[in-house]
C-alpha positions, -999 to +999 in steps of 0.1 A: -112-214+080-142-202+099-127-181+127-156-161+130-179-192+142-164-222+153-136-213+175-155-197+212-126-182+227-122-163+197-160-157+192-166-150+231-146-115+220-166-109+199-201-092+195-225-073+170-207-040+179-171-056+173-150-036+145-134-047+115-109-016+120-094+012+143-121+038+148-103+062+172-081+091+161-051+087+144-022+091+159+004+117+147+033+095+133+055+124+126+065+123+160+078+087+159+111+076+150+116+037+141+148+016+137+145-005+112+167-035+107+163-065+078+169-075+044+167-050+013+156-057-023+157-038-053+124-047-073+131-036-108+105-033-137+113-036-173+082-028-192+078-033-232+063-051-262+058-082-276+052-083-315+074-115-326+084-150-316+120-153-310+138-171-340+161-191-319+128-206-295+094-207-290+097-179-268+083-144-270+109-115-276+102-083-254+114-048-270+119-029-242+105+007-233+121+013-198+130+002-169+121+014-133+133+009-095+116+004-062+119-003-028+116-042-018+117-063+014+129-044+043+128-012+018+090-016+015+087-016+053+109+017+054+086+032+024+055+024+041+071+044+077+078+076+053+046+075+041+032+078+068+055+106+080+077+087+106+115+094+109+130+061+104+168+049+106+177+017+087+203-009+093+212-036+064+237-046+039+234-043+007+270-048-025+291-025-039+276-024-075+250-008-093+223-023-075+233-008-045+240+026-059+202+029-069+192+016-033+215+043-015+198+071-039+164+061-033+169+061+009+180+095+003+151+108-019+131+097+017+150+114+034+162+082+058+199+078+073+218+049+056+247+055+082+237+021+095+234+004+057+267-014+051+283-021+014+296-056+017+320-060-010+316-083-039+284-090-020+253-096-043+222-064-034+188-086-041+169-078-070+139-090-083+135-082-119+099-080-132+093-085-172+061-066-180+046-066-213+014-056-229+005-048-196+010-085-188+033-096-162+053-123-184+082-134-163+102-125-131+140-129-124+155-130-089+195-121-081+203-131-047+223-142-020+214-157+011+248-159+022+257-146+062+271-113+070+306-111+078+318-105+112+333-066+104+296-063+090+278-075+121+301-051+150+293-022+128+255-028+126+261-037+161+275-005+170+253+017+147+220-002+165+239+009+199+245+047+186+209+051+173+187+034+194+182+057+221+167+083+194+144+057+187+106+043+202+107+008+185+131-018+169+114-036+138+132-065+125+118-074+087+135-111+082+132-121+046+159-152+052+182-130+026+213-140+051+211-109+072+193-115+105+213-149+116+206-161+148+237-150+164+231-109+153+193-119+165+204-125+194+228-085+197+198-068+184+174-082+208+199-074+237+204-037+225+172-037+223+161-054+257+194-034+273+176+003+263+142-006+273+130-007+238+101-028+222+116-054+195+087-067+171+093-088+140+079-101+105+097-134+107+106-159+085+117-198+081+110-233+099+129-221+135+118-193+153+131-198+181+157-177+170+131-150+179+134-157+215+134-124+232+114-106+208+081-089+223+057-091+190+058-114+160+037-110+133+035-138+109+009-148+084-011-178+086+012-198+062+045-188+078+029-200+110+018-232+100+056-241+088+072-228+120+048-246+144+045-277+123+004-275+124-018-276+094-039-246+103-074-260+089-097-243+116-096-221+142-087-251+166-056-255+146-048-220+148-050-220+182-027-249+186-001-233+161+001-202+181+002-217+217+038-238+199+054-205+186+045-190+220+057-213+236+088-219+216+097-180+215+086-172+250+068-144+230+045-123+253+022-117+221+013-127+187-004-113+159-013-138+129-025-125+097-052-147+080-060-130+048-097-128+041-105-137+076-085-110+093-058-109+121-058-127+152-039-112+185-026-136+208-013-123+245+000-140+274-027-141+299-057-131+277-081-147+253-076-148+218-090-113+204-102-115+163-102-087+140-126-092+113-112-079+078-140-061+060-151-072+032-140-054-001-126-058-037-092-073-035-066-061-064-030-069-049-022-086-018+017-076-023+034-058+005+003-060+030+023-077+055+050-048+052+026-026+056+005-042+089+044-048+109+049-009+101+013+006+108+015-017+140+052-009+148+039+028+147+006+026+163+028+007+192+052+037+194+026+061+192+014+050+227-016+029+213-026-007+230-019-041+214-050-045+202-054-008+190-025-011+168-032-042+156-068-027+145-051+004+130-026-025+109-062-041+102-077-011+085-039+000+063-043-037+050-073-031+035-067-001+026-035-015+004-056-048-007-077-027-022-053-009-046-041-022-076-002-027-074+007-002-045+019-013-012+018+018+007-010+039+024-016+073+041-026+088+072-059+103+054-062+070+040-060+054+071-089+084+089-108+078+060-112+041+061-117+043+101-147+069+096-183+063+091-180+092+067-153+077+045-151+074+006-141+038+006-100+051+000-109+060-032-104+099-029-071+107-032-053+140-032-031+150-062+003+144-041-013+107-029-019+101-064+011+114-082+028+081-060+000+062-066+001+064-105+034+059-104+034+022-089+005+016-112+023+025-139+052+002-126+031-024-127+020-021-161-016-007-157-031+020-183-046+051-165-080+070-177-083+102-165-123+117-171-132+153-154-162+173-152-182+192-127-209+158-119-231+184-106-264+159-104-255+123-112-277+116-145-277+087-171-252+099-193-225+109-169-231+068-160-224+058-193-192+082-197-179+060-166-187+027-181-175+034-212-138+051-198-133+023-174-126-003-209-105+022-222-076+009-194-070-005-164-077+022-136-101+050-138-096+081-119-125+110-119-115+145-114-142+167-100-140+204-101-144+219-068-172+239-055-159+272-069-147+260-099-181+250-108-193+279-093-170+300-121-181+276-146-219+273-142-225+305-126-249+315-096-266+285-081-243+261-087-231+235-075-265+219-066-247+193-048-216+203-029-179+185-036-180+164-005-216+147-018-200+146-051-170+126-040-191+100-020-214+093-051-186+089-076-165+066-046-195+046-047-192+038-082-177+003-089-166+020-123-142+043-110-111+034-089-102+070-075-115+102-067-099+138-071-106+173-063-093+198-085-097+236-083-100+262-113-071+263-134-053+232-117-061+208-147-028+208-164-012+205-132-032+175-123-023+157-158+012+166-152+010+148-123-006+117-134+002+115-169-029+094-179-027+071-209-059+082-221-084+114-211-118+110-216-147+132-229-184+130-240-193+133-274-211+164-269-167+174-268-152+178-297-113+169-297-099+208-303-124+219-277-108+193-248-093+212-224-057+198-214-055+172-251-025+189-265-010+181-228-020+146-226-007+140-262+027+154-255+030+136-223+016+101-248-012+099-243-044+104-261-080+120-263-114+094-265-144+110-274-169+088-256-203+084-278-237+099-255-268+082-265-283+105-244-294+139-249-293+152-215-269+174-192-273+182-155-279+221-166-309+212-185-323+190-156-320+215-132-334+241-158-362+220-158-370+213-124-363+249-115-390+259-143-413+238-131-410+250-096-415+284-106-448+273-126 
């Protein structure tokens, strides 16, 4: 597809001053409430190790470590709303088992009501089951039922959708064809929502949508809109053509398609077809970007922000989540940090953002390197400390002391180049993956928080003299003493050049 080019209405809205992303101020989402209503998943993650071939088959035998639990589907969507701080009320249905269990305990560590979240008995709760082993994703296993509600089910949701959605700004309806949203309970939500004056968008799903008919804002992705309309979208011609059917066939006053690479598309009754460029960056995980554009959208609509604003604002979280490797969620400084000129790329995180963020990478079977330091004057060596950390895992994340912790450290002077310079040099390295501030004394708490697989250090270290290694290693992890050709440190440069200065 070339949607930039070769379609002119789309081009005509466009110009060299158009924006990949929102650039205004962001919005304060802790004053929105959102109803959300649509099909929950469990996503479960047994990690562990292969060392044999199974006796019985050719097949490899996994020893397992653990097992973890997250949020999937309509979950994700609710996980991406708390993230961002919004109060949020979910409606579902979900069995009676142990599946369900852990999905009622996780709702609650979010703080989010599950008044409205039934517990269909016998039914099956959706879990996809994720073998991961030597940090290789091997196999996946999916439990599910696409089987309808029953009719007890659908008056309570009914009634719970009635009871709660006067406290809310926006219905979103996450459809992942798991049984839940029918077209008859379609059609009570849209009325409850139409009845209290209340926008209804949706993440649809499946051949028909015209069971979407009432619904002000659909947000499919190119591939879900190409099966519903029946149009190969090829070109931007095609896309055109695809959207016009599901407009038509909806009676949809707007449209947002999602077309990866080449960015989201909105498409509004009345008004030329208005692109949104994607920017250009390093793609690690696509998973759980469209959860993540229906909920920044769904808030940026309740927040008070045009179409076309929140579709910008859904623009910039995508990329922000593209970007990470395995985690489907994304901040409100990630978000003002990607929309500013002055940004660090995403890549600087707080502890807090990264606690979570290790967490899901973890989940996903990735090793972590944690290097620190004070990166007071970029030189050679601290280059090849990077290089060399980064092929000791997967992710590497570089602590840097703050201003007055080098200032403690290195005395009078120092830092030469202040922590917000220091964070935008290291962001800027392909190398490293995130970014952290840290201030004196705070190292332990930082390793606590991430527990990294492996902590690096220059050679000019040795292992007793590591500050935080007996941590690591309880937590399992270990020290790597990384070998410096170089003899040189940022203290001796400046020495030097502050020598020569005075000569």
């Amino acid at each position: 597809m070339t949607l930039q080019h070769s379609y002119p209405e789309l081009n005509s809205e466009l110009n060299p001053e158009s924006k990949t992303g929102y650039r205004g101020e962001i919005p304060d989402f802790e004053t929105c409430k959102i109803l959300v209503v649509g099909d929950l998943m469990l996503d479960q993650y047994v990690w562990g190790a292969v060392d044999r071939i199974s006796p019985e088959a050719p097949v490899q035998v996994v020893s397992v470590n653990r097992e973890d639990y997250t949020l999937g589907g309509a979950g994700n969507v609710i996980n991406n709303l708390r993230a961002l701080g919004a109060t949020v009320f979910a409606a579902s249905v979900i069995g009676d088992g142990p599946d369900g269990d852990r999905m009622i305990e996780a709702f609650s560590e979010l703080d989010v009501e599950t008044d409205g979240i039934v517990r269909e008995e016998g039914r099956l709760t959706t879990r996809k089951t994720r073998i991961i082993a030597g940090n290789q994703h091997v196999l996946r296993i999916d439990r599910e039922t696409r089987k309808g509600i029953t009719e007890k089910t659908l008056n309570h949701l009914a009634d719970y959708l009635d009871q709660r959605i006067p406290d809310s700004d926006l219905l979103l309806l996450s459809d992942y064809a798991k049984g839940l949203l029918s077209p008859r309970f379609l059609s009570r939500i849209i009325g409850i929502g139409r009845n209290h004056g209340r926008q209804v968008i949706c993440d649809p799903k499946g051949l028909d949508f015209t069971k979407y008919a009432g619904v002000g804002l659909l947000t499919p992705n190119r591939k879900e809109a190409a099966v519903a309309s029946g149009i190969e979208i090829e070109d931007d011609q095609s896309l055109k053509r695809a959207a016009e059917k599901i407009l038509s066939a909806t009676q949809a006053p707007r449209l947002l398609i999602t077309c990866g690479a080449h960015g989201m598309v909105c498409f509004e009754r009345g008004k030329r077809p208005h692109l949104i460029p994607a920017k250009a960056r390093q793609v690690f995980d696509v998973s759980g970007a469209g959860d993540t554009v229906i909920s920044v959208l769904g808030l940026g609509l309740a927040a008070g922000l045009s179409f076309e604003e929140a579709a910008a604002l859904a623009n910039t979280a995508a990329g922000v989540v593209v970007a990470k490797v395995g985690t489907a969620t994304v901040t409100r400084e990630e978000l003002a940090s990607a929309g500013s000129t002055d940004s660090f790329s995403g890549k600087f995180q707080s502890m807090k953002a990264l606690s979570r963020i290790v967490a899901d990478l973890k989940r996903k079977g990735k090793r972590i390197v944690l290097t620190n330091g004070c990166f007071d004057l970029l030189h050679a060596g601290h280059i090849l400390l990077f290089s060399a950390s980064r092929k000791e895992g997967d992710v590497l994340i570089a602590a840097i002391d703050d201003d007055d912790a080098v200032r403690a450290l290195k005395g009078p002077g120092r830092p030469v180049i202040g922590q917000k310079e220091r964070i935008r040099i290291l962001s800027a390295l392909d190398a490293i993956d995130y970014v952290t501030l840290f201030s004196h004394g705070e190292l332990e708490n930082l390793i606590r928080a991430i527990r990294p697989d492996v902590l690096t250090k220059g050679s000019n270290y040795s292992e007793e003299t590591v500050e935080g290694r007996a941590l690591v290693e309880s937590l399992g992890g270990r020290v790597v003493l990384i070998p410096l050709q170089e003899n040189i440190s940022a203290s001796t440069i400046i020495r030097h050049i502050r020598n020569r200065d005075s000569g």
